[in-house]
Structure formats: structure tokens, C-alpha cells
N, C-alpha and C positions, 0 to 999 in steps of 0.2 A: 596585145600590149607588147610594145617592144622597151625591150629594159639592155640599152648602150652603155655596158660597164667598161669603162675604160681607164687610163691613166691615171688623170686625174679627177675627174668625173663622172657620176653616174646620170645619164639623162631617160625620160620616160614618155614615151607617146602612146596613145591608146585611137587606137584606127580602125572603123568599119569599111567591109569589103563589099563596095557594091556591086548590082548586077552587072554592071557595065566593067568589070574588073579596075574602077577607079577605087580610090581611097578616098575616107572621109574622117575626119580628125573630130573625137569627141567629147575627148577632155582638154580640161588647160594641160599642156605640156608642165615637167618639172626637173629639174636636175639640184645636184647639192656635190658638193667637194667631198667624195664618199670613193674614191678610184682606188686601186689598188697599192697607188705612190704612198697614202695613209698607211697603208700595212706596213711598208718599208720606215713611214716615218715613226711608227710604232715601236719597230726594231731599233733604230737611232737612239730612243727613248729609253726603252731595258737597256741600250750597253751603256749611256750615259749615267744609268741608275750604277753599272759595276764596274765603272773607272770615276764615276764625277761626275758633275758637271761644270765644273771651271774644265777638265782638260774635254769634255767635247764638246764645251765651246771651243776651244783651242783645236781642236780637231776640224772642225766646222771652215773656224778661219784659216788657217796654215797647214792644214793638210788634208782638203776637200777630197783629192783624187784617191789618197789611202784611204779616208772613210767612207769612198762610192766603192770600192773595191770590194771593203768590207762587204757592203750593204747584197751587193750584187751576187756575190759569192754566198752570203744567205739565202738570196732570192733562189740561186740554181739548186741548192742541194735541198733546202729545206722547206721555203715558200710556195714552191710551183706544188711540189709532190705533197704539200698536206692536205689529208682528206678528212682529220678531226676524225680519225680512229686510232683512240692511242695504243691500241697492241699492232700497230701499221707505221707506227713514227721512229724513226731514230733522231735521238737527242742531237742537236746540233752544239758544235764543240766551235769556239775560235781560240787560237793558241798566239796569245801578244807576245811571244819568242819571239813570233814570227813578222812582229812590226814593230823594230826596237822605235821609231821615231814616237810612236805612241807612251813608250811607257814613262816615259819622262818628264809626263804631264801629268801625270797619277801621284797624287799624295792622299794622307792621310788616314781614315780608316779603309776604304780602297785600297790603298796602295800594301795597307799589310794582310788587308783579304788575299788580295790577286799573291803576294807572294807565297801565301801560305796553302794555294790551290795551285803552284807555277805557272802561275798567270794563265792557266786554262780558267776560258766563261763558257760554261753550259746556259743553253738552252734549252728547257722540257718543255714536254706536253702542254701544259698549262702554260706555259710562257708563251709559245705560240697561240695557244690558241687565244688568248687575251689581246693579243696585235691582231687578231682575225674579228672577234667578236663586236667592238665598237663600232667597224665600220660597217659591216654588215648590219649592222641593228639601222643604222642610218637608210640602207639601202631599203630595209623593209618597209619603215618610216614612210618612201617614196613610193610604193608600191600599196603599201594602205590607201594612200591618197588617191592615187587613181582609182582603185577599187572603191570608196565611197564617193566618187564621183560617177561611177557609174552607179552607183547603187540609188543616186540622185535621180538619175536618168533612166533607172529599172531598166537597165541593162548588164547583162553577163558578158566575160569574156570568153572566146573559146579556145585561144592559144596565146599563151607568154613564151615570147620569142626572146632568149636573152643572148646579148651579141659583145662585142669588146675580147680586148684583151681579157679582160678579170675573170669574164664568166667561165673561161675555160680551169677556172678554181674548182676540181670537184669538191670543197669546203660548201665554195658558198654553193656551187646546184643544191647539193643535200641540205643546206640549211635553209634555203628558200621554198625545196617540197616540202620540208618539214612543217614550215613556218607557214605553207597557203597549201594543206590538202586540200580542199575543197575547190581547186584550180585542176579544169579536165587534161588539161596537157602542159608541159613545161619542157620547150625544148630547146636544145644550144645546134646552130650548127656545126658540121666538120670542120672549117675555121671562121670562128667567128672573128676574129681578125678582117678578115680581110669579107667578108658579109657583108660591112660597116663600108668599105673603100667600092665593093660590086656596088652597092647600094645606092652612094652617093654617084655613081659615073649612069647608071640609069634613070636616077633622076633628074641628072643633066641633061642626058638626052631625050627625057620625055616627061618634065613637070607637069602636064595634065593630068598624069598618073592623079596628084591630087586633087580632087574636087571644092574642099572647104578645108575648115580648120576655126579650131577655137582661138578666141584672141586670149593672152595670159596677160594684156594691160588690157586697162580702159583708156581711150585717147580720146582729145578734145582739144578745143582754143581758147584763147580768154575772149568773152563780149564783154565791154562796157555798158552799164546802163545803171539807170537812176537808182537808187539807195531804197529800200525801203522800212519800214520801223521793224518788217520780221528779220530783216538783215543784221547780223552783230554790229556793232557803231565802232568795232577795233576796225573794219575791212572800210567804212565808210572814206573814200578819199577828199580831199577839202574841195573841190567842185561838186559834190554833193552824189558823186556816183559811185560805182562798186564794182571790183572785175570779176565776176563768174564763168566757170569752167564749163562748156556746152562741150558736151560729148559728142560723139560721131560713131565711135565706134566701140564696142562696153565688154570688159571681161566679162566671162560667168561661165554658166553651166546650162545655157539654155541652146538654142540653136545653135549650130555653127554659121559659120559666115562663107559666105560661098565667093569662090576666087573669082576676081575680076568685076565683085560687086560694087559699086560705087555708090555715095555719101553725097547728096549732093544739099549746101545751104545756101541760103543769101544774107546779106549782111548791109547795112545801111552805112554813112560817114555820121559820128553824131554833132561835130561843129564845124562851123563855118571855119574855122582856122586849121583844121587838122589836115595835112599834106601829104602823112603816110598813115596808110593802114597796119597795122602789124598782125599777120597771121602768126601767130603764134602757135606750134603744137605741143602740146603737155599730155603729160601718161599718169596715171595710177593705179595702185593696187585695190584698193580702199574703192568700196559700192558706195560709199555714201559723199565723197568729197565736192566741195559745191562752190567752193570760191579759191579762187587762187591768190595766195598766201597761204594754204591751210597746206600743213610737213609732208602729208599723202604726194602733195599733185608735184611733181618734178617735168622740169622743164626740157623737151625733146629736140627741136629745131624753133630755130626765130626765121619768120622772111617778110619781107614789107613790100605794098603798092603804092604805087603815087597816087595822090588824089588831084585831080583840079581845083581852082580856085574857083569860090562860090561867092554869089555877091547875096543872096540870102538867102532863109532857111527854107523857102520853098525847092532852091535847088538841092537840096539835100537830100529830099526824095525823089531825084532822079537819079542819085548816083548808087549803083546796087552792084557789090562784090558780092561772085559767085566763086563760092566753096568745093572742089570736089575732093575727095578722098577718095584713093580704089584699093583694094584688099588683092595685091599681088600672088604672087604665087610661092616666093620670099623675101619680096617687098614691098612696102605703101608709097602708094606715090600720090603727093597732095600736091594742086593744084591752086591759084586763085588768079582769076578775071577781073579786071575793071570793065562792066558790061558797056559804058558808052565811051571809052576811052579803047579797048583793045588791048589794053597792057598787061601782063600776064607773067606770074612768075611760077615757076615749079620745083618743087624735092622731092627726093627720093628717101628714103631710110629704112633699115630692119626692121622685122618684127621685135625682135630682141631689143633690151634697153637695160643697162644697168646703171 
């Protein structure tokens, strides 16, 4: 399991090493806004509690670079170096002496705290570790989740590789042993920084490394077809038909999908009048989604075929749009044919979809 704690996000993959030294993807992937930028916006937070918050919003607007100063000058002396051992910490001190443009936004019961400490704010033990603790609980959150995903799959882990900037938080290592003894190894490398940059420049040069991968949507198109009494009568359209979501390709937890697999369907015109096809591709998260309209199925790419002109509905069943979908290596690429026309239109897109 690689856990990529970085900036602003933390993302999580879980990969089997086959014989062949390729890799095989066997969970749905997951990330969440959990980076270490949170810790910082944590801190934002406590000094806004001991000057205001009308002056850091004031702060925020008109004098951004003073309070990334601040921010930064926390991160170096007291952020990096805590290890959540409080006979290990020294209290972090900012002295607003030292920033007259700040204190002039300070009123009220503030404003007669700070001068009655000379405008020294302390930071303890506790104060830190409360800007530490949220996100990390987040992190674990994420780390659960792949773990009962294997656990689906009656599979173990045998290494959590955690990489990023963040991980080099002795904080969070120790409270990630903590939080999963029963994990055989848990290891950082010497820079995981730059692990993450080696990483991605090897995969550049040699994508086959992966073999499959789980999908984290379910993708499909709309078909039209006739209405039926099990159909709700809201989806029913006034031609008497209903657009349903055909899948192709389906989140979950079962097989992975092996790269460069293809999807392949056929598709009929269903009247004499209709001159474009519309491939449509749509994603959900949602196992059960079944018509489109329904909040789950969000819309991916539109692309259309021409049809020819039909002079009746026996021609109809000559005319046959071939579907293909292929499961790239970090992209899909869907295809559609008109089989007796030759016309053919193609896209590309992410796995990714937000």
C-alpha cells in the first residue's frame, strides 16, 4: 500500500507484485484533502482564535505575505520538529512587536488579552498537537478503507510504503504504527519527496510496469429503448421510451481490469428520422444506478455519428454502431463506427473524473 502524503492531498494505492515484476492494482484507489497545507490551515486558525477574526480576515485580505511569513516561520521551528512527545517540544512563541501592521486590526477582548501578555501568543503542546490530530484521523479514515477492501478480497498487506512531503512528520509515522500494529512493515523512504518525482519519471518510461487496475467509477452510455410498466413513469419520455445507462465498464472490488482490455457493443438506430447517434459517456459511483436522470450518473463526454437516411424500418436493421472502450494505461479511449458507412468518431479521457 502506498499512502502519497503530500501538500494538499493524501492519495492511496494498493498493488500486487507479480512474478513477472509488473504490478497489479487491487483496490479502488482513494485520496481526500488531508496534506499537510491543513496543519498549517489549523495554525491560521488558533492565531485567528488570539487576535479575532474580523482582523485575520483582515489579515487574509491585506496582508497575505505577513501571514504566509507567519505561517512558514511556524512550519520551520515548530511543525517539521514535532514528534507528539511533549517532554521533546518547545512552546512556540510569536511576538506581534514584531508585526506592527497586525496589531491594528486587533480590538476588543483580544486586543486587551494580547496587551496584557505583550502581545506574545504561545503555542503549547496541546495546541499543536490539535492542528496535528484532525488530519491525521482523516488519513487513517483512508487507510481503513483500503484495508477492508482487502479484507474483501482475503488479502493481506505486506508493506505500507508512505511517500510525500508529509510523511516525513515523525508525528504522523508514530501515530500511524500506533494506529495499525498488526501492519508487518511500515516504511518511509530517505526522501520521500522526491520517491514520488523517481517514481513518476519510471513510469514514464515504462507504463507496462502496470498490468491492471481497478476502475473507482462505473462508466456507461445512455441506450434508448421502450418504457416498460417496471420503469418509473417520471423517466418515461412522451415518445413512449426511456434512456437507460449500459455500463461497460463497473467500479467495485472484484476483478481488476487488465490494461489494454477492450469493451466492445453494438448498437442499432431506433427511427427512421434520427440522423445522429449520440455516444454519450457517463460515470457513477453508485452500484445500482440504472437510468439516466437518476443524481448518481454524471455526465463524462458527449460525441455523435451521422446516420443515413432510411426509407423504412426494415433499413434499420442494417444499420449497426460498433462501441469500443479500451482500458489504457492512464487513459480510456472510446471509439464508435458506423459499420456500413465507415464513419467513425474517437475520445480520449482520464480515469479520473470529478
Amino acid at each position: 500500500m502506498v499512502v502519497d502524503c503530500g501538500g494538499g492531498t493524501v492519495d492511496l494505492t494498493t498493488r500486487e507484485l507479480l512474478n513477472d515484476d509488473k504490478l497489479s492494482e487491487i483496490t479502488v484507489r482513494a485520496g481526500d484533502n488531508c496534506g499537510s497545507c491543513y496543519v498549517d490551515q489549523a495554525f491560521i486558525d488558533f492565531l485567528g482564535s488570539k487576535i479575532g477574526k474580523s482582523a485575520i480576515d483582515t489579515l487574509k485580505e491585506n496582508h497575505y505575505v505577513n501571514l504566509q511569513y507567519i505561517v512558514q516561520e511556524f512550519c520551520t521551528t515548530t511543525k517539521i520538529f514535532f514528534t507528539g512527545q511533549e517532554e521533546e517540544f518547545q512552546t512556540y512563541y510569536l511576538n506581534l512587536d514584531e508585526y506592527e501592521p497586525i496589531k491594528q486590526y486587533i480590538i476588543g477582548e483580544e486586543l486587551e488579552k494580547l496587551i496584557a501578555d505583550e502581545w506574545m501568543i504561545e503555542a503549547k503542546f496541546d495546541d499543536v498537537k490539535k492542528m496535528f490530530d484532525p488530519v491525521i484521523e482523516r488519513i487513517f479514515t483512508l487507510i481503513r478503507g483500503q484495508l477492508e477492501q482487502l479484507e474483501r478480497r482475503v488479502k493481506k498487506i505486506s508493506l505500507m510504503l508512505l511517500a510525500g512531503g508529509f510523511s516525513e512528520s515523525v508525528y504522523l509515522q508514530d501515530r500511524i504504527r500506533r494506529e495499525f500494529p498488526e501492519l508487518p512493515n511500515i516504511s518511509v523512504p530517505t526522501n520521500p519527496i522526491a520517491s514520488v518525482m523517481k517514481g513518476a519519471v519510471k513510469f514514464g518510461l515504462s507504463e507496462k510496469i502496470v498490468e491492471s487496475r481497478v476502475l473507482s467509477w462505473t462508466y456507461g452510455t445512455c441506450v434508448v429503448r421502450k418504457w416498460l410498466p417496471t420503469d418509473p413513469l417520471s423517466y418515461k419520455l412522451p415518445n413512449g421510451y426511456v434512456k437507460v445507462f449500459e455500463t461497460f465498464g463497473e467500479k467495485g472490488y472484484g476483478d481488476s481490469v487488465k490494461l489494454n482490455y477492450k469493451v466492445i457493443k453494438n448498437f442499432k438506430s431506433f427511427s427512421l428520422t434520427q440522423r445522429k447517434m449520440n455516444i454519450d459517456m457517463y460515470v457513477t459511483k453508485s452500484s445500482d444506478a440504472k437510468y439516466i436522470g437518476d443524481p448518481e450518473i454524471k455526465l463524462l463526454r458527449k460525441f455523435q455519428l451521422e446516420l443515413p437516411e432510411l426509407d423504412s424500418y426494415e433499413d434499420i436493421e442494417d444499420i449497426t454502431i460498433s462501441f469500443t472502450l479500451k482500458f489504457g494505461y492512464t487513459k480510456m479511449f472510446a471509439a464508435a463506427i458506423n459499420k456500413n458507412t465507415g464513419h467513425e468518431c474517437k475520445v480520449t479521457f482520464k480515469y479520473e473524473f470529478d
